[in-house]
Structure formats: C-alpha cells, structure tokens
C-alpha positions as CSV (number, residue, x, y, z in Angstrom):
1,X,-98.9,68.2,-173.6
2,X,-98.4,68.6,-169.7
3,X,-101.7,67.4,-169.2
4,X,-100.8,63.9,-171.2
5,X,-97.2,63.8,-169.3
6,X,-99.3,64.1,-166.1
7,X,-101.5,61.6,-166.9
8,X,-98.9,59.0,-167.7
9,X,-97.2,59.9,-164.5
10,X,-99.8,59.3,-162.9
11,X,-100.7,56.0,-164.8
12,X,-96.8,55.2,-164.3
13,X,-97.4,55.5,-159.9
14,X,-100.7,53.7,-159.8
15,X,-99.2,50.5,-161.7
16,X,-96.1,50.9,-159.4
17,X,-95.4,47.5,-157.7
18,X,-93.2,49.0,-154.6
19,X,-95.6,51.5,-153.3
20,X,-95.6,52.7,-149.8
21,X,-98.1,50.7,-148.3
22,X,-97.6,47.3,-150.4
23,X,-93.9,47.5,-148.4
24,X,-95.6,48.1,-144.9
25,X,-98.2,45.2,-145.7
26,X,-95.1,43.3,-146.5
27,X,-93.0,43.9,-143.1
28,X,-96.4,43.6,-141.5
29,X,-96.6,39.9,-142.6
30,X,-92.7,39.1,-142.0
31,X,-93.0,40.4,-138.1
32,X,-95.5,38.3,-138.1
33,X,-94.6,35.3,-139.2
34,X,-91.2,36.1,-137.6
35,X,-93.0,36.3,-133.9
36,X,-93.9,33.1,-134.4
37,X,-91.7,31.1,-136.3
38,X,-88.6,32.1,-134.1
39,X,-89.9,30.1,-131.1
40,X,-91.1,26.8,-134.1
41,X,-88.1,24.6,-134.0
42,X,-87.0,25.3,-130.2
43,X,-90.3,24.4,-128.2
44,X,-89.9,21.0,-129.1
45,X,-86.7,21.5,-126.7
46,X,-88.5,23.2,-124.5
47,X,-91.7,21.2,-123.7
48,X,-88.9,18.0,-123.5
49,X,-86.8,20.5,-120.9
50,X,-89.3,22.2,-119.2
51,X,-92.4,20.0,-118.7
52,X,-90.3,16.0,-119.3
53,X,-92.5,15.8,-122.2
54,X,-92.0,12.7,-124.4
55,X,-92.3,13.1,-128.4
56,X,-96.0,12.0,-128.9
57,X,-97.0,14.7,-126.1
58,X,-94.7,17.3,-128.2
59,X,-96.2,16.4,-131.4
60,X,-100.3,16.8,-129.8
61,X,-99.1,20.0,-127.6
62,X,-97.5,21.9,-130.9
63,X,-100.4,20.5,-133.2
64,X,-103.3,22.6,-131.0
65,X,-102.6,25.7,-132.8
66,X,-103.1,24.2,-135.8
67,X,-106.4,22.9,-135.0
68,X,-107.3,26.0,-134.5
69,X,-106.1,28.1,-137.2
70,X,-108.0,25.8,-139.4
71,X,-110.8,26.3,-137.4
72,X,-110.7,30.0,-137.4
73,X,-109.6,30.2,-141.2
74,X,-112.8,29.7,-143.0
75,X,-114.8,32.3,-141.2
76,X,-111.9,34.9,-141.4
77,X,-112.4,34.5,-145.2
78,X,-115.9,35.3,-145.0
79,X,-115.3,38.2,-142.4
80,X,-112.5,39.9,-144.6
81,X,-114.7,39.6,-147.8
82,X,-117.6,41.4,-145.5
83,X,-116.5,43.9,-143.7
84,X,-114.0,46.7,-142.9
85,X,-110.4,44.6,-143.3
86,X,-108.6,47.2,-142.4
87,X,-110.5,47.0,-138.8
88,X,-110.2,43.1,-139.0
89,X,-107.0,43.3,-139.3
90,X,-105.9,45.3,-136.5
91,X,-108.2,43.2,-134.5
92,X,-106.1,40.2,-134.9
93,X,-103.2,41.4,-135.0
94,X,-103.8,43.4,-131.6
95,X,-104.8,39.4,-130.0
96,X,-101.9,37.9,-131.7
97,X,-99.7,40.6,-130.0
98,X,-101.2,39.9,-126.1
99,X,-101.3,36.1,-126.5
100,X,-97.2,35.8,-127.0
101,X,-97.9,37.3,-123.1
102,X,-99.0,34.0,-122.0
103,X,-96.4,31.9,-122.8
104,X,-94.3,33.6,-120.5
105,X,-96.8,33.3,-117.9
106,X,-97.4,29.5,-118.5
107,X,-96.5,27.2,-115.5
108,X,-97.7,23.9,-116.8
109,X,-97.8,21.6,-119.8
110,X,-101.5,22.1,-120.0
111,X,-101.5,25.7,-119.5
112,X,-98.7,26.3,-122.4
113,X,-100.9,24.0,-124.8
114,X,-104.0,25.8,-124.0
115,X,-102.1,29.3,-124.7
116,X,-100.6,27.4,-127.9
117,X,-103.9,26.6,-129.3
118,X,-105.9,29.5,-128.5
119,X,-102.7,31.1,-130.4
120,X,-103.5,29.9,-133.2
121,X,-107.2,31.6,-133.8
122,X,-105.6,35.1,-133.9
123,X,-103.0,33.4,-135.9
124,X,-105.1,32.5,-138.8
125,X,-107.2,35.4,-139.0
126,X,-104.5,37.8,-139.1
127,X,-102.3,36.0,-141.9
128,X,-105.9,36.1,-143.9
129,X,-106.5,39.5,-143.3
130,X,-103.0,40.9,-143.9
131,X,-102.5,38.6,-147.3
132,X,-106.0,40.2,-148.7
133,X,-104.9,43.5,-148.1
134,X,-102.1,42.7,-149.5
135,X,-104.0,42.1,-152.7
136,X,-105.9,45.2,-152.0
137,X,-103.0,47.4,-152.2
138,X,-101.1,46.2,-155.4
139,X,-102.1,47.5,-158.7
140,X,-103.9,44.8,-161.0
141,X,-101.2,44.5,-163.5
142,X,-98.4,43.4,-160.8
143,X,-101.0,41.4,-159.0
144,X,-99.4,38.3,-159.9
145,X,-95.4,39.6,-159.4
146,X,-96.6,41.1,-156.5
147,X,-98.1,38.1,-154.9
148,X,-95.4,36.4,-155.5
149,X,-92.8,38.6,-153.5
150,X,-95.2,38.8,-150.5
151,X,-95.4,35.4,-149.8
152,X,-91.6,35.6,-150.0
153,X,-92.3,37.7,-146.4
154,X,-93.5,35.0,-144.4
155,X,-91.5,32.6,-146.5
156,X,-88.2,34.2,-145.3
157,X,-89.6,34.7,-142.0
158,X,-90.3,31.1,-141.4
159,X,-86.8,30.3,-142.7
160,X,-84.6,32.9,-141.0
161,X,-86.4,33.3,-137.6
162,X,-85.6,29.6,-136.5
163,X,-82.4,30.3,-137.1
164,X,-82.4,33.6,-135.1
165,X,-84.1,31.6,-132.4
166,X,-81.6,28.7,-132.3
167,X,-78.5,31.6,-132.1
168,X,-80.2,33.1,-129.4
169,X,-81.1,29.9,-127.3
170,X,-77.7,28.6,-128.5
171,X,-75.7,31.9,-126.5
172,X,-78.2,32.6,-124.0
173,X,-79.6,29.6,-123.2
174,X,-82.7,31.8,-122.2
175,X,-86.4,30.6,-123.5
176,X,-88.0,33.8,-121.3
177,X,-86.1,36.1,-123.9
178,X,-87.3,34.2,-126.7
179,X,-90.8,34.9,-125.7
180,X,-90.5,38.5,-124.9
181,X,-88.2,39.0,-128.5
182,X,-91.3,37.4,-129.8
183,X,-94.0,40.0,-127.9
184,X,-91.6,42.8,-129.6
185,X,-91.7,42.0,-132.5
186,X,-95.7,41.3,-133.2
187,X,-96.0,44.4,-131.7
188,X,-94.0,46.1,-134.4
189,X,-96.0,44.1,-136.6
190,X,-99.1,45.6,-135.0
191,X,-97.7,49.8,-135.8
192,X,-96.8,48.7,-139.3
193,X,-100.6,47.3,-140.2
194,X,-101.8,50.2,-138.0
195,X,-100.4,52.8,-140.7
196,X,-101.3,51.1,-144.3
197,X,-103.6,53.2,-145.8
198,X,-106.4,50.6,-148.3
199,X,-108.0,52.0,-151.2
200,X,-111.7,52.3,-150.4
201,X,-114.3,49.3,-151.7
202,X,-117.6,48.8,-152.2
203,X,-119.1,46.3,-149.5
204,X,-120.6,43.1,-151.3
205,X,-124.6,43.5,-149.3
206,X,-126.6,41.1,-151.8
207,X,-124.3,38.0,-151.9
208,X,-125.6,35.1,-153.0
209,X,-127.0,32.9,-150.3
210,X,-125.1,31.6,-147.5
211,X,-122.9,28.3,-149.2
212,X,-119.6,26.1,-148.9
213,X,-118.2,28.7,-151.2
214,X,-118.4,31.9,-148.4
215,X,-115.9,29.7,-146.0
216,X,-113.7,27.9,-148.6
217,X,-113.1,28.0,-152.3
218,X,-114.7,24.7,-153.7
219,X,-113.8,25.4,-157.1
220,X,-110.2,24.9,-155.7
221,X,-110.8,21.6,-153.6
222,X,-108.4,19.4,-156.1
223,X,-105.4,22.0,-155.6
224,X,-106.2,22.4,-151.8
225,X,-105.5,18.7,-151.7
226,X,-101.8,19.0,-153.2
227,X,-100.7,22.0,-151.5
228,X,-102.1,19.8,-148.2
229,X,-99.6,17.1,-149.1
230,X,-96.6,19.4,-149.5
231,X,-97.6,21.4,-146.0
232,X,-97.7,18.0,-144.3
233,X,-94.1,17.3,-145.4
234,X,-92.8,21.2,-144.2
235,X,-94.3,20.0,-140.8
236,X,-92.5,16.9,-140.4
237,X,-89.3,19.2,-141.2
238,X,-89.6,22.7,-139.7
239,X,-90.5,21.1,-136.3
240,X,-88.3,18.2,-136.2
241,X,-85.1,19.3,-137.8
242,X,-83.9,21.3,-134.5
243,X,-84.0,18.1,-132.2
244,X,-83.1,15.9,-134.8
245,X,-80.2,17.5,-135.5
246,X,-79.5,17.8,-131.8
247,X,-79.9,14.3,-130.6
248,X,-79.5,12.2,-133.9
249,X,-76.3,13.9,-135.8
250,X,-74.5,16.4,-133.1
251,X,-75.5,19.2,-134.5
252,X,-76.4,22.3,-132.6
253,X,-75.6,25.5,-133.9
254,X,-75.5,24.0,-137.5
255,X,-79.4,24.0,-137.2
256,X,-79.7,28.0,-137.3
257,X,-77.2,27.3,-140.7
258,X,-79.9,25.0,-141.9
259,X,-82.8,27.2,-141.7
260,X,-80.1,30.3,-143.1
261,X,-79.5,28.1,-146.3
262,X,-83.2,27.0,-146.6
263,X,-83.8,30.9,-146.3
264,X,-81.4,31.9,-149.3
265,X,-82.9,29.1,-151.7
266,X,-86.5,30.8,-150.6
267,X,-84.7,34.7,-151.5
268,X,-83.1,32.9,-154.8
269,X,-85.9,31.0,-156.6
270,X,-88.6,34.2,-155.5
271,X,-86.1,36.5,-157.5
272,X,-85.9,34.5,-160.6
273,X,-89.8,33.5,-160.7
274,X,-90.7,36.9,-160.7
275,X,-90.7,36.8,-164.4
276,X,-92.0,34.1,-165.0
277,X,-94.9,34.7,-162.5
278,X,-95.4,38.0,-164.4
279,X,-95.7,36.4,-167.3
280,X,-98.2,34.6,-166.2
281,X,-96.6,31.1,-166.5
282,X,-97.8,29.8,-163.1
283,X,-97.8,26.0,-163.8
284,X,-94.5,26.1,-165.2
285,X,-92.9,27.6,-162.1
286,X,-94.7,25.1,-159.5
287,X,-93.9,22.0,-161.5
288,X,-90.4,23.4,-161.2
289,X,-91.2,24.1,-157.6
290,X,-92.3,20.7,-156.3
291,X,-89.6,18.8,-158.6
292,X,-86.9,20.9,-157.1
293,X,-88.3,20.0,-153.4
294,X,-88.8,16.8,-153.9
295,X,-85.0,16.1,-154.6
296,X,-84.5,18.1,-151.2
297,X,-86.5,15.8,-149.1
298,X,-85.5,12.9,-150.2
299,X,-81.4,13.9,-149.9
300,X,-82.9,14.4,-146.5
301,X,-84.2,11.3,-145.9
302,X,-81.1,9.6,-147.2
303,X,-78.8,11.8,-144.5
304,X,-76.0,10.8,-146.3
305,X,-73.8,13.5,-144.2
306,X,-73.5,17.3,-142.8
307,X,-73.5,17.6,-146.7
308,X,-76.8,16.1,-147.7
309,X,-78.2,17.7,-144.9
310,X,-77.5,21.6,-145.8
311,X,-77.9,20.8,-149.7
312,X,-81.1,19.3,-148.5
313,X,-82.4,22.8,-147.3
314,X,-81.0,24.8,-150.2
315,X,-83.2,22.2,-152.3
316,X,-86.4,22.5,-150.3
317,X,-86.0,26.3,-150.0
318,X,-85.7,27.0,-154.1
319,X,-88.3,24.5,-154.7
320,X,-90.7,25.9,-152.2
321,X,-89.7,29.7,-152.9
322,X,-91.3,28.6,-156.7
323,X,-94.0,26.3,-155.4
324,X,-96.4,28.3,-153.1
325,X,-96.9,31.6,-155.0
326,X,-97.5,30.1,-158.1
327,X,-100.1,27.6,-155.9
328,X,-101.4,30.9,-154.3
329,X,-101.7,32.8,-157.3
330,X,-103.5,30.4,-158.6
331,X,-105.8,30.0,-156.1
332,X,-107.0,33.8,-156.9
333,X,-106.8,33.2,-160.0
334,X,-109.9,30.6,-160.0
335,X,-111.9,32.7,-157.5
336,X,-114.0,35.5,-158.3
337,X,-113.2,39.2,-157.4
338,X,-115.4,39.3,-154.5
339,X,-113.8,36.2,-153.0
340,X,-110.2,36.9,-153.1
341,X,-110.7,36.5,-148.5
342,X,-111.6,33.2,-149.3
343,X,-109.4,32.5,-151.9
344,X,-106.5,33.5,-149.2
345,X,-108.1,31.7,-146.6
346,X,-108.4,28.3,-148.9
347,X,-105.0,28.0,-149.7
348,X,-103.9,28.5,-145.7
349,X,-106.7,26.3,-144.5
350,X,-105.2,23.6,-146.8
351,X,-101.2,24.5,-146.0
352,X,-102.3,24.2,-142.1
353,X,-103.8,21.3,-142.1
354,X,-100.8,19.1,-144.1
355,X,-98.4,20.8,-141.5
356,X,-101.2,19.9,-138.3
357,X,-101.1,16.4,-139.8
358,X,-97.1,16.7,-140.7
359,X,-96.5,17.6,-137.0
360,X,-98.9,14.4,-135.4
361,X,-97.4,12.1,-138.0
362,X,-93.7,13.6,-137.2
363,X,-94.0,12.9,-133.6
364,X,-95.7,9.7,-133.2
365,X,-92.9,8.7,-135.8
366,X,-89.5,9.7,-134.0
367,X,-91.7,8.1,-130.6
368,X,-92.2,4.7,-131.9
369,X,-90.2,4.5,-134.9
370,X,-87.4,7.0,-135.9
371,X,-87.1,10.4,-136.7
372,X,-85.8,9.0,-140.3
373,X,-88.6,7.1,-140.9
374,X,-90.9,10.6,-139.9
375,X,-88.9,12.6,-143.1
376,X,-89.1,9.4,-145.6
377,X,-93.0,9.8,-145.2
378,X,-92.2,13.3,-145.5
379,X,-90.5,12.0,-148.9
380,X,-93.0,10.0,-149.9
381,X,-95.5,12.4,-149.2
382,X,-93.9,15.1,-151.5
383,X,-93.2,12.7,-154.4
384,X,-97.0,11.9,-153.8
385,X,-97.7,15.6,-154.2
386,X,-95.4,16.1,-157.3
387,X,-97.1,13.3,-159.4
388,X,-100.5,14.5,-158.3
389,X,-99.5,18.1,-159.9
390,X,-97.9,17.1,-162.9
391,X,-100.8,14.4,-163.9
392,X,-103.9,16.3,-162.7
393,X,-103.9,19.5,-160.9
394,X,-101.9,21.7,-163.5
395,X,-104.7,20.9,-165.9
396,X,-107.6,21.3,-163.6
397,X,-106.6,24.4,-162.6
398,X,-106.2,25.2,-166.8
399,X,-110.0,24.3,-166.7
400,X,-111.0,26.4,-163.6
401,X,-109.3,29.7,-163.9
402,X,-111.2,32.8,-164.9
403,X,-109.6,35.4,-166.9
C-alpha cells in the first residue's frame, strides 16, 4: 500500500505544472524580454533627441535588430535541436547581457544602429533557446496549459516594461539609467537560466539529411503567414504609441497607463484560456483572440478620445493574451518531437518579421503621411489576418497536426 501511495506521489510531482525549474525558465524569459522591451517605445524619443533623427531614419535604425533576429532565428532552431541547450542558452543569454553595454557607450547614430542590430542576433537565439527549454521542463500532460502561461512571461514583459520605462524617463528624464536598469536586469536573467536544471535527452545523430525543414517548420508556412500579419500590426503599435501620444494627443505619462492596461488584458484573457488551452481547444481561443484584437485596433485607428485610446489597449491585450499561445501551441503541435527548436524558432521568425515590416511601414507612414494612417494599415492588416484564420488557417492546421 505505501509502495502504491508513493508511486502516485510521485506520478502526482512529475505531472506538476509549477515545478521549480518551469518558474525559473519563466522569470528567465520575463527579464528578458523586460531588458529589452523597457527601452521599445522610448528610443524612438531618443534617436529624435539625441541624434535629430527624422521618422523614416527612426523606423530603418529600430528595424536592424529585427533583421537580424530573423537572421539568427533559423539556425538557433537547428542548434537547440542539436546540441547541449542548456550550454546554448547560457551562451546567448551571456551576449545579450554585454551588448545592453554598448548602448551606453554609443556616440553616434551609426554606432547605436550598429549596437541595435547586432542586438538582435543574441536576441533571437536566446528567446529560442529559453522557449524550448521551456518545453523541456513541463510535464507532457500540461504541455499545452503550460505553454500557454509562459508566453504570458514575455507577453507581460512587453506590456509592462514600456510602461516602467516611460515612468522612469517621465521622473528622471535620464536615458543612461534606462540603459544600465536594462544591463541589470538581463543579468538577473542570465543567474536565473544559469540555475534550471533540464532533464537529460538523447541527442538526435542520424537526422535525416540537411533540408528547409532543419531551419524552419514548412509544414507550418500557411500559419507563419497569419501570425506575420498580426506581428506587423504590434509593430506599428508598440513602437509608435509613445510618440504618438506625445506629439499627436498630449499625452505623456498616460502612455506608461497604456501599456499598464494592455498588460492587464494580456494577465486576464491568459487566466481564462488556460482551460480551454488544456482542453485542447486551440482554434477556438485564437479565433476569439484575433476577433477581440481586431476591434482594438480599429478603436485605435478611429482615436475617438483618451477613451478609445485605453479601451483600445485593454482590446488588443485580451485578444492577443488568447491569440499567440494558442498560434504557438499549435505550431508544436504540427512538428515532430525532435523539432520542437524549430517549431519555436518558426513561430518567432514569422512574429519578427510582421513587427520588422510593422516598424518600416510605421515610420515611413507618420514621415510622409500620418501616424493615423500607419495604425489604419495596422487595422487593415489585422482584419486581413482575422479573415485569413477563420477561412483557412484553422482548418489547415486541423489537417497538419500530429497527435
């Protein structure tokens, strides 16, 4: 009899979703995300205050790293899926850490873009590395819960850390502290990945020969599409919002309450989609996802008033908090079990490169247009995106999967 209650207590702390080093994996990836996104919406301000850069210089300066993250983000895939992660991942985290360094030492517009971009390779290899440990760490049952409320670490992060950033700037008026706040914290980062602890794997040796599928998930392409179209869309507004609201509608410190809001619709719609993630019902939640954003975007579009524009971000933040797990979970759930590196890599690849466009677009827009018409295409782009899922994607992905 003790020997059965021992094995189901056992059974009971290997299927247990909140396990030591799922939560350090977790804060790994929010100290991360929160190094970087805390300077996002404020370098816009400070390439215009410190260098006289004009919008279209902004937009090409800010969209380097994204170059190369998407660069870097196919091979970190295949590396993760080959070799020790855990030693990957310290790796890039370590570079990520040193390269917030040189921002502080940058004296020119070139130099800062050059540090900007080259930020972004340890930038992309890290967030793959950390997300398939991630994977590595949960227990197969809760994969799909558990995926869920990790992405809700860097989701917050990119929410709440602008809005940190702004308070900051706001009292202090002080970029040099932003930068070394931002050194700090991906160095905390950096002791939390140190100390997970991942369950030991056979090395894949006689992989099928060397193909698309090593660097990006093909089976995936139609969904890496979609999830493109609604990361072009966060790009025009997580970068633009800041000055915007700065120089269109008066608003200064009500940007940190922006991103605060945006944050607590993230928090919201990841708590009630745990269910239904666990159940499995992964279309269901990103069709209520995308609808929910889209009404978001376009109230912000219509900037009907200080109003429109926080309800705006409560929209954008439940509709995105249900949108991207379910998109990544499904993602995994179409790749095999010795491509899950690739699988993470896909999915970021594809987000990156709508926000690298979102970005160009956003700031050749408010140069030659208007920043409204830059979030109308935003608008237009996630209505594009919404139709595209509920028409074709959630049934191609039905014909993909693999149980």
């Amino acid at each position: 009899m003790s020997a059965c209650e021992s094995t189901t207590s056992d059974s009971l702390k290997s299927e247990r979703l909140w396990n030591p080093n799922y939560l350090k994996v977790m804060t790994s990836n929010f100290l991360l995300f929160f190094a970087f996104y805390i300077l996002t919406p404020l370098l816009p301000i400070y390439l215009d205050a410190q260098f006289a850069a004009d919008k279209d210089m902004i937009g090409l300066v800010l969209s380097g790293y994204v170059v190369a993250t998407l660069l870097i983000r196919p091979f970190s895939g295949f590396i993760v899926d080959s070799f020790n992660r855990k030693k990957v991942l310290m790796l890039c985290f370590f570079v990520f850490f040193i390269c917030f360094a040189g921002y502080i030492g940058a004296g020119t517009l070139l130099m800062f873009a050059i540090v900007r971009t080259m930020h972004g390779i340890p930038f992309g290899a890290a967030t793959v590395a950390n997300s398939t440990v991630a994977i590595d760490v949960l227990p197969s049952s809760r994969r799909n819960e558990g995926i869920g409320f990790y992405g809700l670490s860097n989701n917050l992060a990119m929410a709440v850390a602008p809005s940190i950033g702004i308070y900051i700037y706001s009292a202090t008026g002080n970029f040099s502290l932003l930068f070394w706040i931002a050194l700090a914290l991906a160095l905390a980062g950096f002791c939390s990945a140190s100390s997970v602890k991942i369950p030991q794997r056979e090395i894949v040796l006689n992989k099928p020969k060397l193909s698309l599928d090593h660097f990006f998930l093909g089976r995936a392409w139609l969904m890496a599409v979609n999830i493109s179209l609604f990361g072009l869309c966060w790009g025009i507004m997580s970068n633009y919002v800041a000055i915007y609201g700065q120089e269109e509608l008066g608003i200064t410190d009500g940007t940190g309450i922006f991103f605060m809001i945006l944050s607590g619709g993230l928090f919201v719609s990841r708590l009630f989609g745990s269910k239904a993630l666990r159940a499995g019902k992964l279309t269901q939640n990103c069709a209520r996802g995308v609808l929910c954003s889209l009404a978001g975007f376009t109230l912000f579009a219509l900037s009907l008033g200080e109003w429109s524009y926080y309800l705006s971000a409560l929209l954008v933040g439940l509709g995105n908090g249900q949108m991207y797990p379910a998109f990544l979970n499904m993602f995994i759930k179409v790749a095999r079990h010795d491509q899950r590196g690739t699988a993470n890599s896909s999915i970021l690849i594809s987000w990156d490169l709508g926000m690298g466009i979102g970005i160009l677009v956003g700031g050749f827009m408010a140069e030659y247009i208007s920043y409204e018409a830059a979030f109308w295409v935003a608008a237009a782009m996630q209505g594009t995106g919404a139709v595209l899922f509920l028409l074709v994607t959630r049934y191609f992905f039905q014909r993909r999967r693999l149980e």
